[in-house]
KOLMAR-14770 format. One record per residue (C-alpha): x, y, z. Coordinates in nm, 3 decimals, decimal comma. Example, Ala and Ser with C-alpha at 12.3 -4.5 7.8 and 13.67 -1.06 7.14 Angstrom:
2
{{1,230; -0,450; 0,780}}
{{1,367; -0,106; 0,714}}
//
This chain:
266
{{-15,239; 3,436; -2,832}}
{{-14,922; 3,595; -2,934}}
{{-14,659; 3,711; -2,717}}
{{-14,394; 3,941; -2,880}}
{{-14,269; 4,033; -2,523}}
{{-14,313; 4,373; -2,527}}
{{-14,683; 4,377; -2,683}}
{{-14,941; 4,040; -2,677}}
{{-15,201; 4,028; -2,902}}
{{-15,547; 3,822; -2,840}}
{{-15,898; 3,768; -3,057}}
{{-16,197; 3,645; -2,908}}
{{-16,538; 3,650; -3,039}}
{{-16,444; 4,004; -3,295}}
{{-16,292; 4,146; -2,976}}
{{-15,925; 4,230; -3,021}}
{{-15,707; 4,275; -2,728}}
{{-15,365; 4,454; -2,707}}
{{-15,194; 4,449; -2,417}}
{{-14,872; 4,709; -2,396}}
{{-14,644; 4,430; -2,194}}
{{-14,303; 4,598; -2,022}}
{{-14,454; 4,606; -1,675}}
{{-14,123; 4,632; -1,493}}
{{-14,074; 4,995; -1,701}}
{{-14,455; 5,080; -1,654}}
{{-14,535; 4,988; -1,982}}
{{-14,291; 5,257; -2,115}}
{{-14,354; 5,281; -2,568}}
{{-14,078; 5,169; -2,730}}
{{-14,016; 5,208; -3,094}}
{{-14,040; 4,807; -3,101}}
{{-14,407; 4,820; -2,958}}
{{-14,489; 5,065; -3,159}}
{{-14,378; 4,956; -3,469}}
{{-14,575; 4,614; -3,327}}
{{-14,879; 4,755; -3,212}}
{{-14,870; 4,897; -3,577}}
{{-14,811; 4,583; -3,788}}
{{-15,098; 4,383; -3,515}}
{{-15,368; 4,644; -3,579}}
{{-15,293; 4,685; -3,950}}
{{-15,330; 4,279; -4,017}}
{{-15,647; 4,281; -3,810}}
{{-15,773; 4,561; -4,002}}
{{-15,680; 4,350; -4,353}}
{{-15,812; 4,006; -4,139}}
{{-16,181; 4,189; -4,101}}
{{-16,212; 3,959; -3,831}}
{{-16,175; 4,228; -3,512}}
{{-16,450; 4,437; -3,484}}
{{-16,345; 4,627; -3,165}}
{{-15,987; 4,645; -2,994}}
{{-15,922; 4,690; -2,613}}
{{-15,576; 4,848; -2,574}}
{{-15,455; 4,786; -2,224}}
{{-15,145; 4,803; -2,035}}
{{-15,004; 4,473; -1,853}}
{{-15,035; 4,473; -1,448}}
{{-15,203; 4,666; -1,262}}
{{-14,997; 5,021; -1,201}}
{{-14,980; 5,184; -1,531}}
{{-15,147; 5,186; -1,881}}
{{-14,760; 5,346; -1,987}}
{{-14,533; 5,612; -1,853}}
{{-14,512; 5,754; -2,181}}
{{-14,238; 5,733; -2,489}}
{{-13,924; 5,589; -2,339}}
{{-13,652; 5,797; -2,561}}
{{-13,396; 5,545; -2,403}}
{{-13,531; 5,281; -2,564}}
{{-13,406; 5,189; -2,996}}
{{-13,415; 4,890; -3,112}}
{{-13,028; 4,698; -3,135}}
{{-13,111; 4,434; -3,353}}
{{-13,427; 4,539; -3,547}}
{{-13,595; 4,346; -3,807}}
{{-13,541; 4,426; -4,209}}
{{-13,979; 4,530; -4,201}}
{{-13,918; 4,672; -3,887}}
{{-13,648; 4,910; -3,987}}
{{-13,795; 4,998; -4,319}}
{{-14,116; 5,087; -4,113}}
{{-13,905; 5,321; -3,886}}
{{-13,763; 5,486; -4,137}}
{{-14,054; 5,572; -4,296}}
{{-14,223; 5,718; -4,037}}
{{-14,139; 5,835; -3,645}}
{{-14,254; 5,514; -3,416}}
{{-14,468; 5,722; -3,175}}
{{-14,647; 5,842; -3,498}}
{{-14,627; 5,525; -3,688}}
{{-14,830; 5,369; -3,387}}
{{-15,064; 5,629; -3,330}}
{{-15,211; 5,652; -3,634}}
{{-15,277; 5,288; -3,697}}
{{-15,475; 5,344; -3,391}}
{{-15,691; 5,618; -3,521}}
{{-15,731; 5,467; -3,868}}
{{-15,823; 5,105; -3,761}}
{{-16,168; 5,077; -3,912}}
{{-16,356; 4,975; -3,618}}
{{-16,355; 5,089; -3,286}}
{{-16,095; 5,122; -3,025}}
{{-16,138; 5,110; -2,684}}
{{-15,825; 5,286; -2,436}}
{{-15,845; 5,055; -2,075}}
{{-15,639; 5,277; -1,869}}
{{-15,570; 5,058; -1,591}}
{{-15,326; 5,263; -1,479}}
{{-15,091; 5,588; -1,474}}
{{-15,107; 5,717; -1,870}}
{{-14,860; 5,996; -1,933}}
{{-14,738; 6,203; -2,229}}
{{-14,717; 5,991; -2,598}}
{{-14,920; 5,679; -2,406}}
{{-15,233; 5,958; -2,291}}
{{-15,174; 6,083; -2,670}}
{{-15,240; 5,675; -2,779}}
{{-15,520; 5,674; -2,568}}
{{-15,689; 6,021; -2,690}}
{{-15,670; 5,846; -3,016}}
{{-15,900; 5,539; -2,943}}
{{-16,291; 5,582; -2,964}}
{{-16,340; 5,528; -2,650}}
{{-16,167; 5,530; -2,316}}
{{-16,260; 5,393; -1,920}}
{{-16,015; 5,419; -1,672}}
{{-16,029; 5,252; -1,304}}
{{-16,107; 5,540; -1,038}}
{{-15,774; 5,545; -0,905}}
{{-15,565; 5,623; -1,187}}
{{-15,309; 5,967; -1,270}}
{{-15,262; 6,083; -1,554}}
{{-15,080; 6,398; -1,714}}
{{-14,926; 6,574; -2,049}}
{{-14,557; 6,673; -1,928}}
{{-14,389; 6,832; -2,221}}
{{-14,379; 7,171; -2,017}}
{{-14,236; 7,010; -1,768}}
{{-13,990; 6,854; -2,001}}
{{-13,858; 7,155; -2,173}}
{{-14,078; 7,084; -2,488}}
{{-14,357; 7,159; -2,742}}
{{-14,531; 6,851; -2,842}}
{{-14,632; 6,831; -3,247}}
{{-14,932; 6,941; -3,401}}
{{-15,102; 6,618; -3,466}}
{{-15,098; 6,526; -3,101}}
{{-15,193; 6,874; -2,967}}
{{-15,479; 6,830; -3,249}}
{{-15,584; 6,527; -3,121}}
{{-15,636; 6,660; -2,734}}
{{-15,826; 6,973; -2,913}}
{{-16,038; 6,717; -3,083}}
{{-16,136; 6,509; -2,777}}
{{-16,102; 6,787; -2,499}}
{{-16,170; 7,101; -2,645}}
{{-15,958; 7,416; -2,667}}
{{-15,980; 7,586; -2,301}}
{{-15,910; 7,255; -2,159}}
{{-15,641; 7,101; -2,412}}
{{-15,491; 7,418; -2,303}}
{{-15,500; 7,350; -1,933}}
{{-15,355; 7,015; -1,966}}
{{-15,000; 7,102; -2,199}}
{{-14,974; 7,447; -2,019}}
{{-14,961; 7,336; -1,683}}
{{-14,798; 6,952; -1,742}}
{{-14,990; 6,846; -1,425}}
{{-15,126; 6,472; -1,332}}
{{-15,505; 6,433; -1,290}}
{{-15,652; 6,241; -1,052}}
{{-15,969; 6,113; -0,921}}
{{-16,277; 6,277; -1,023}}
{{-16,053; 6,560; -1,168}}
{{-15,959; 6,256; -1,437}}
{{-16,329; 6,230; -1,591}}
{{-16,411; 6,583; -1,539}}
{{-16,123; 6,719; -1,763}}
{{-16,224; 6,489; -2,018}}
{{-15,911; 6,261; -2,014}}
{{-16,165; 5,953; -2,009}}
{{-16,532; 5,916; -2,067}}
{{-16,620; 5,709; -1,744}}
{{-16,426; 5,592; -1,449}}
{{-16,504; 5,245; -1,232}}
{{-16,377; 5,074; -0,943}}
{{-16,072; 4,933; -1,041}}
{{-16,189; 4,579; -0,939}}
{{-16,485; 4,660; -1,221}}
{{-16,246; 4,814; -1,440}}
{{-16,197; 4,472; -1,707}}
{{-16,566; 4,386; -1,697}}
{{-16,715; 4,713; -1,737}}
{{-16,482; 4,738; -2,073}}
{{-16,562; 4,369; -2,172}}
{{-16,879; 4,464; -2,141}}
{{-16,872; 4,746; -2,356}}
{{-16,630; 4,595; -2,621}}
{{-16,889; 4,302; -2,615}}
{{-17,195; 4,545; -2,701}}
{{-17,020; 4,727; -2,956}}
{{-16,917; 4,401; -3,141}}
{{-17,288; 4,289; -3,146}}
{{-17,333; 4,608; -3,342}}
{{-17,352; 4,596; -3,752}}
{{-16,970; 4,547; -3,884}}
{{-17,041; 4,785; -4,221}}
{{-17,234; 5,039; -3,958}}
{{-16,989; 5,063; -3,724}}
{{-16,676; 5,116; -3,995}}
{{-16,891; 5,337; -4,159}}
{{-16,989; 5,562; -3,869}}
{{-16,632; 5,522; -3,752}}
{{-16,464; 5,667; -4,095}}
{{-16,801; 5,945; -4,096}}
{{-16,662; 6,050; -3,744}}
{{-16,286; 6,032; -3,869}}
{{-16,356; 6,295; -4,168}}
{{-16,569; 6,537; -3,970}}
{{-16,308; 6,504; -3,699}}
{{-16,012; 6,591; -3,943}}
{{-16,203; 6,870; -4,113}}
{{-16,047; 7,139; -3,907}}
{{-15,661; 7,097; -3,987}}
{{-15,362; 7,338; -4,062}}
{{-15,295; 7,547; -4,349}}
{{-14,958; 7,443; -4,427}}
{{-14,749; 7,787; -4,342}}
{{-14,887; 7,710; -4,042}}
{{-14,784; 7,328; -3,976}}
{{-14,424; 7,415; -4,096}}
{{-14,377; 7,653; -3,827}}
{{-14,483; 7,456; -3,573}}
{{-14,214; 7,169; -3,711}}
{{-13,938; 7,485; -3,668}}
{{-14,073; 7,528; -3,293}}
{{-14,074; 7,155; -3,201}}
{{-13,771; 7,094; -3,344}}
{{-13,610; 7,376; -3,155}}
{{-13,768; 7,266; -2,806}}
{{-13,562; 6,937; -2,859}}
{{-13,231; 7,087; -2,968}}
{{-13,289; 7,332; -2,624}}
{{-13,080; 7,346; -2,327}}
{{-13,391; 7,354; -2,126}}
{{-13,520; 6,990; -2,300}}
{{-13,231; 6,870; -2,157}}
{{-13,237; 7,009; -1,837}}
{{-13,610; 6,853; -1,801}}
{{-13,529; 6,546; -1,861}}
{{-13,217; 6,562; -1,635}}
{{-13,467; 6,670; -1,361}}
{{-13,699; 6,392; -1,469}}
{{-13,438; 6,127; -1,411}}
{{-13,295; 6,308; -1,065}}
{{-13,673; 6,326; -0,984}}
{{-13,553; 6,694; -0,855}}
{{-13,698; 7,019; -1,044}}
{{-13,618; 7,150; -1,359}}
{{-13,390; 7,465; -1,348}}
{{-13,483; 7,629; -1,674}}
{{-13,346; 7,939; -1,841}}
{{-13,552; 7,984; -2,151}}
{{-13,279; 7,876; -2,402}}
//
């Protein structure tokens, strides 16, 4: 086992295990874990020795809150900072989850909001315990959230209710969680790390060159629908002007005063 403090990695018979470790901060992404959880997944995938990954959160009260903003690195490695300036961190890390060769399977063991709910739309699979919230708040926050990730909530959700989720910013809960999509099955929470052992266990069994191969067949049918790219660059010019936005920074103001936004459309 490896424990890089904020992420701890773990193989056992082909079954990787990540386990998103800053429980006091509800597993909040940092651009450290990230940049981890990127440089973990993209050895295993080199290794050939992990044939499914569990991606977890540590405790028992949240997968992660989200992207903590707050949170840069102040004495980053040489790799690590080459890494994040190649690429954002939240992106960087997403897409070494969606491009690991075999499967991934999201246990949401707790609340899962905004760029961690994005993480977990981008695993294969997902089973949350039945007691779990989770929610996209950009809305909420003042801002639009980029393509890719709206893409990738199209992808798994579908339009009408992709839509439902970012316009509205609200937490699902319960039943409401598997209905919208958010997860394919929900179990009693004290089932919750069986019922995915379980499942990470069957799917190892599986053929390794089937299951990459299905995997990368689902991948390209997935990314057939993408944007032309007039279209992509204007979304860049609309994301980049929710950030720069009085009302980003009112919602996350209101986030921190846990008191309701006051915005005024600028």
């Amino acid at each position: 086992m490896e424990d890089t403090e904020v992420l701890i990695s773990e193989v056992r018979d082909c079954i990787g295990t990540i386990t998103l470790s800053r429980p006091a901060q509800r597993n909040a992404l940092t651009p450290e874990m990230l940049v981890r959880l990127h440089q973990t997944l993209t050895a295993w995938a080199l290794s050939g020795d992990v044939r499914v990954v569990v991606i977890r959160g540590a405790g028992d009260k949240a997968f992660s809150a989200g992207y903590d903003i707050r949170s840069i690195p102040t004495n980053p490695t040489p790799e690590m900072e080459a890494l994040m300036s190649q690429s954002n961190p939240l992106e960087l890390g997403l897409r070494a989850v969606k491009n690991f060769p075999y499967p991934v399977i999201a246990m949401v063991n707790g609340a899962c909001f905004g760029g961690a709910l994005n993480l977990a739309m981008c695993c294969d699979l997902r089973v949350g315990a039945d007691d779990i919230s989770i929610g996209m708040p950009p809305a909420k926050l003042g801002l639009v959230y980029p393509a890719e990730g709206v893409a990738q909530f199209v992808s798994v959700l579908g339009i009408a209710k992709a839509r439902e989720v970012f316009l509205t910013g609200k937490a699902y809960r319960g039943a409401e969680v598997a209905e919208m999509g958010l997860v394919d099955r929900l179990v009693p929470r004290t089932q919750l790390e069986a019922a995915v052992s379980a499942l990470a266990s069957e799917i190892a069994g599986n053929a390794p060159l089937a299951l990459k191969g299905l995997k990368r067949v689902l991948h390209l049918v997935e990314a057939a629908a993408t944007l032309a790219p007039e279209a992509a660059a204007e979304v860049q010019v609309l994301v980049a002007a929710s950030f720069a936005s009085s009302d980003a920074l009112e919602g996350q103001m209101a986030f921190l005063e846990k008191r309701a936004p006051r915005f005024v459309g600028r």
